[in-house]
N, C-alpha and C positions, 0 to 999 in steps of 0.2 A: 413224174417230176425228175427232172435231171442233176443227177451228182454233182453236187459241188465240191469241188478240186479245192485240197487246201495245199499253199506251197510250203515245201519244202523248208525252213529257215536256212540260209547260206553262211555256211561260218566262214567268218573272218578273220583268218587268222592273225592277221597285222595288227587286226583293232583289239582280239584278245591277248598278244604279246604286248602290246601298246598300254594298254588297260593297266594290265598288273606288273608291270617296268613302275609305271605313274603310282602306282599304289604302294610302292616301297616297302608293302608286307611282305613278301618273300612268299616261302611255300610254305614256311611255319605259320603264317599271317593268314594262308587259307584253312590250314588243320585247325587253327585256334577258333576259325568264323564257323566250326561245322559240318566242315560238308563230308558226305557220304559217298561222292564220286569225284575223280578227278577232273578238271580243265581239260577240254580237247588240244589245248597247244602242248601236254605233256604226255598223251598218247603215241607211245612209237610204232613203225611200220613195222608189218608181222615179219619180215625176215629178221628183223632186230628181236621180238618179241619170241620168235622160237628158237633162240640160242639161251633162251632162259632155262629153259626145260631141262631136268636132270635125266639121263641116260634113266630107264628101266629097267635096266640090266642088273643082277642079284650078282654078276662073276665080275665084276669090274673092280680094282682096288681102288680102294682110295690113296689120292695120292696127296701128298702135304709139300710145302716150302721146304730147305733145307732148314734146322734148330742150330746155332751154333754158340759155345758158350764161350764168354772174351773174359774169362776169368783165366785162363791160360798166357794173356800178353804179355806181362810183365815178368814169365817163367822163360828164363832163355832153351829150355830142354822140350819145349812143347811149342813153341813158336815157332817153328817150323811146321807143325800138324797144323795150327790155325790156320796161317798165310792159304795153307792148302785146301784148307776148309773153303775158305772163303771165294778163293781161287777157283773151286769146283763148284761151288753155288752159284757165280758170277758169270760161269762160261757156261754151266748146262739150265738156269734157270735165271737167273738175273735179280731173282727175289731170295731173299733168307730175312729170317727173326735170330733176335739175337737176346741174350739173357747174360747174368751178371753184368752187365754194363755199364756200373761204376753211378746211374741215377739212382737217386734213394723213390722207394713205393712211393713217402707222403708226396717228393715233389711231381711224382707223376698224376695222383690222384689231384691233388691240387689245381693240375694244369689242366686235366680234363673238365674238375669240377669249375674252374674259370673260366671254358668254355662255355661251357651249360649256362653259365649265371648270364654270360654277356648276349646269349639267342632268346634266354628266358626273359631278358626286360619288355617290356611295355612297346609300343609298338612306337609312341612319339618320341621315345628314346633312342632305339636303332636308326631308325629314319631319319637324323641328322646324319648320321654316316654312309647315308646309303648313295652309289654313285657308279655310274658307266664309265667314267674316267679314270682307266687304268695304267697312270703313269709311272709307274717302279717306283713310287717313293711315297711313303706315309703310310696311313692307316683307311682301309676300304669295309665297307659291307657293303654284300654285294647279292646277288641270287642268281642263279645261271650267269658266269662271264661274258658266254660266245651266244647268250639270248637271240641276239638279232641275228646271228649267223647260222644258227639250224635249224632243222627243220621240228623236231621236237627237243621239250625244255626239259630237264633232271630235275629231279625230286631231290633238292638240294639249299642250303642257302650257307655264306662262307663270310670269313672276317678274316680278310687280309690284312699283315704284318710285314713292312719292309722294312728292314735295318742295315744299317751302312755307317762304317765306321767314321768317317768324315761328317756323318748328320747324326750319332746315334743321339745324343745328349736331346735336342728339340724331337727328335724322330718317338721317343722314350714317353714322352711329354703327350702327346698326340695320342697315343695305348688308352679305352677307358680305362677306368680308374677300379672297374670293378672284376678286370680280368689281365691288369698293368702286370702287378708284381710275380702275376704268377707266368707270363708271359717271357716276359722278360728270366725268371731264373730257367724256363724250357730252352730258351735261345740259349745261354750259356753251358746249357747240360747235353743239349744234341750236337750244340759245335764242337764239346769234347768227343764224343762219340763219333759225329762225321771226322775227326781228326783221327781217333784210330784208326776207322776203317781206312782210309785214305793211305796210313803211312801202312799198315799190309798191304794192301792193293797196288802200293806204290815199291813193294822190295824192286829193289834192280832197276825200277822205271819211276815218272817223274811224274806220276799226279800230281801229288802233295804240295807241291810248290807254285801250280798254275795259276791259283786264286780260286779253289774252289771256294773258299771260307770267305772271303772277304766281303760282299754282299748278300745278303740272306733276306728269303722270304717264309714269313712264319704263318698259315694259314687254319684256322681253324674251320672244321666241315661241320653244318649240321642239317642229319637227317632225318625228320621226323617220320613220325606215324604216317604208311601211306594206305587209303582204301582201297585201292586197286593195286600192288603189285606187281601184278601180272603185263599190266598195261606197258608200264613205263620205267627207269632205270631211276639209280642214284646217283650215278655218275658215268658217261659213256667209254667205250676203249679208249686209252690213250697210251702215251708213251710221257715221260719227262724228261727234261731235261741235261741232269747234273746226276749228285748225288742226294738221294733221297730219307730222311729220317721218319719214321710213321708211329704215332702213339693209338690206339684204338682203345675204345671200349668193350663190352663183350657182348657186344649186339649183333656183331658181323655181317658179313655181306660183300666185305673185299673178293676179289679174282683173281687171279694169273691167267696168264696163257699160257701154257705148256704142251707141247704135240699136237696142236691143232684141238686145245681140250679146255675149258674154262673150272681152274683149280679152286677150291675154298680156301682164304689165309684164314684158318680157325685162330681167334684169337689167345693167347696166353697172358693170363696175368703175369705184368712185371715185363714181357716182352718187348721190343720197339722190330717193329717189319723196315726193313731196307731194299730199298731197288736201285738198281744202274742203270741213268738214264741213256739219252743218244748223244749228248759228247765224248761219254768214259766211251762208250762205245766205238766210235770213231777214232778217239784216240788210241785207243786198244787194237784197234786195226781187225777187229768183231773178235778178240781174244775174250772178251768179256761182252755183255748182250742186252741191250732194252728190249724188255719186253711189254706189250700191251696187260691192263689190268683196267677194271671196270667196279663198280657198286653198283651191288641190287637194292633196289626200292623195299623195304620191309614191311610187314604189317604187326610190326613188335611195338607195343605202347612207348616203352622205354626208345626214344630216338639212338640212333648210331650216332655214335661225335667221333672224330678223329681231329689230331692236332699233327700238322703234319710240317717238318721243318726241311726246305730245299737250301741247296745248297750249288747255286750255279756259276758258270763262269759269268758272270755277270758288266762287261765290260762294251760300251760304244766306240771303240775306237774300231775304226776303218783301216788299221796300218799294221795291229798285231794280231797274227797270224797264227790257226790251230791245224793239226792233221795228226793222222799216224803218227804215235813216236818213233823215233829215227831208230833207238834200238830194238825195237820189234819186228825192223823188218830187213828181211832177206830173199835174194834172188828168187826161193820158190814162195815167197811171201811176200809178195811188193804191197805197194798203200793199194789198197779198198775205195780209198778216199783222197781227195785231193782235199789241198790247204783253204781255209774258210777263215774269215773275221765275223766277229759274232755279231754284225748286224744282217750279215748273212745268212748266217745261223738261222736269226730272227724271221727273217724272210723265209726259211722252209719250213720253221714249226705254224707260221701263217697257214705255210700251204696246205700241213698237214691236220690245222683246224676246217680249214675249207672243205679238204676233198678227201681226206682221210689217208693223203701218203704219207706215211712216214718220215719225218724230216731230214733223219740219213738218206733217206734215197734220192734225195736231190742233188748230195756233197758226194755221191760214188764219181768214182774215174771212168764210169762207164758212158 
């Protein structure tokens, strides 16, 4: 009697990106149905999957972000060691945590636990906000942004916040109601915070005044329980944009890159993690430095949440124009980069969702 051939099933991966886009449960909306293994569209390629792996090595140090503490700003005899501080985290790592920071614990706890409530609703509750139409303005839920654009999805799902001083009042309105207020005092508490850093960063040179602050995007992450880990990420390398404000839980799973080395940002209560993204960077003329950082996929019951508050030049116009500052450069230090308007800008962090260049490397003079 002759074998009978069973085929193969062919997965589709269009129809299962397709499938759970349509489904508006998110990745929490599959942990909640069950399952025990993950979706084949959230499987990443094994080059991706063995940069997971921690070194075996017993001689290795660990190495951490710089800690710095901004309880020192307002002391004119020690403000000088901070600038420096910051200065030297900025130029050799691009990541630092920062402590005393002027937000009180409750509003941090607050702002976490107002995350948690607004991933925690019911599923015909989110799904009114749930939407691929990411136009810089309002209020999103969302799960993988760049879904249709890669080849695997993150174990991830997000609640976008855009605010803008000219819209904030109806923009305010639009925030549920069950993670509004705590939302809205986060926005106020990291815009003082990106305001500090900004005016350090800015001694002698002119951040500060660019417009980093005036449009803001407030983003809450949530990552649940994932059954395979191993498989797939929380979120893949990237770079950002601006200046960046990071609140975390103590579930961890953040990264740097550092030396060609993927670092742990071990969490600290009361902390808030900062990055420099690829404008400061540009503008700095690479005196300061975007780095790539990544989330692992965890199999910790308690999900990782971060609330994470950008602060970018945020501006369409086609006529004003960013580069190098003029005072940082000199004969054996000319511009890196040529002059860009930020829809320009736009057009490289495209590129560098698409193919993974770096969106500076499109604006060098090279």
């Amino acid at each position: 009697m002759a074998a009978t051939h069973i085929a193969t099933p062919i997965y589709d991966r269009v129809k299962e990106v397709k499938e759970f886009d349509e489904s508006k449960m998110g990745v929490k909306g599959l942990v909640d149905s069950g399952i025990t293994s993950i979706p084949n569209m959230f499987i990443h390629p094994p080059e991706t999957l063995s940069t997971l792996k921690k070194p075996t090595s017993q001689t290795c140090t660990k190495k951490s972000i710089p800690l710095i503490d901004l309880s020192n700003f307002n002391i004119p005899t020690k403000r000088h060691q901070l600038v420096e501080q910051i200065r030297d985290a900025t130029s050799s790592w691009g990541f630092f945590q920062v402590i005393n920071h002027g937000i009180p614990l409750s509003v941090l706890d607050e702002t976490m636990n107002a995350i948690k409530a607004f991933h925690d609703q019911p599923h015909e509750v989110k799904s009114k906000l749930y939407t691929r139409a990411h136009d810089r303005e309002g209020v999103i839920y969302t799960s993988n942004y760049d879904l249709y654009r890669t080849n695997a999805a993150t174990w991830h799902d997000s609640l976008a916040v855009w605010l803008s001083p000219e819209k904030r009042r109806a923009e305010e309105k639009e925030i549920p109601e069950v993670c509004r207020k705590e939302l809205l005092a986060w926005d106020l508490h990291s815009e003082k915070v990106a305001e500090t850093l900004l005016e350090l960063l800015s001694e002698g040179l002119a951040f500060k005044d660019l417009g980093f602050l005036v449009t803001k995007l407030i983003v809450g992450h949530y990552y649940p329980y994932c059954p395979q880990p191993d498989l797939t990420v929380g979120l893949t390398p990237h770079t950002d944009s601006g200046l960046t404000v990071l609140l975390q839980n103590q579930v961890g799973g953040l990264q740097v890159k550092h030396d060609d080395e993927w670092v742990d940002v071990e969490p600290i209560p009361g902390a808030l993690t900062i990055n420099i993204g690829d404008t400061i960077q540009i503008m700095s003329n690479d005196k300061y430095i975007s780095v790539e950082h990544r989330v692992l996929a965890k199999a910790s019951k308690e999900p990782r949440i971060s609330v994470v508050a950008f602060f970018n030049l945020e501006t369409e116009s086609d006529t004003n124009y960013f580069g190098p500052l003029p005072e940082l450069l000199t004969p054996d230090k000319p511009a890196l980069y040529r002059n860009f308007t930020m829809p320009e800008f736009q057009e490289a962090v495209q590129l560098h969702l698409t193919n993974g260049t770096k969106s500076y490397e499109k604006l060098t003079t090279n």
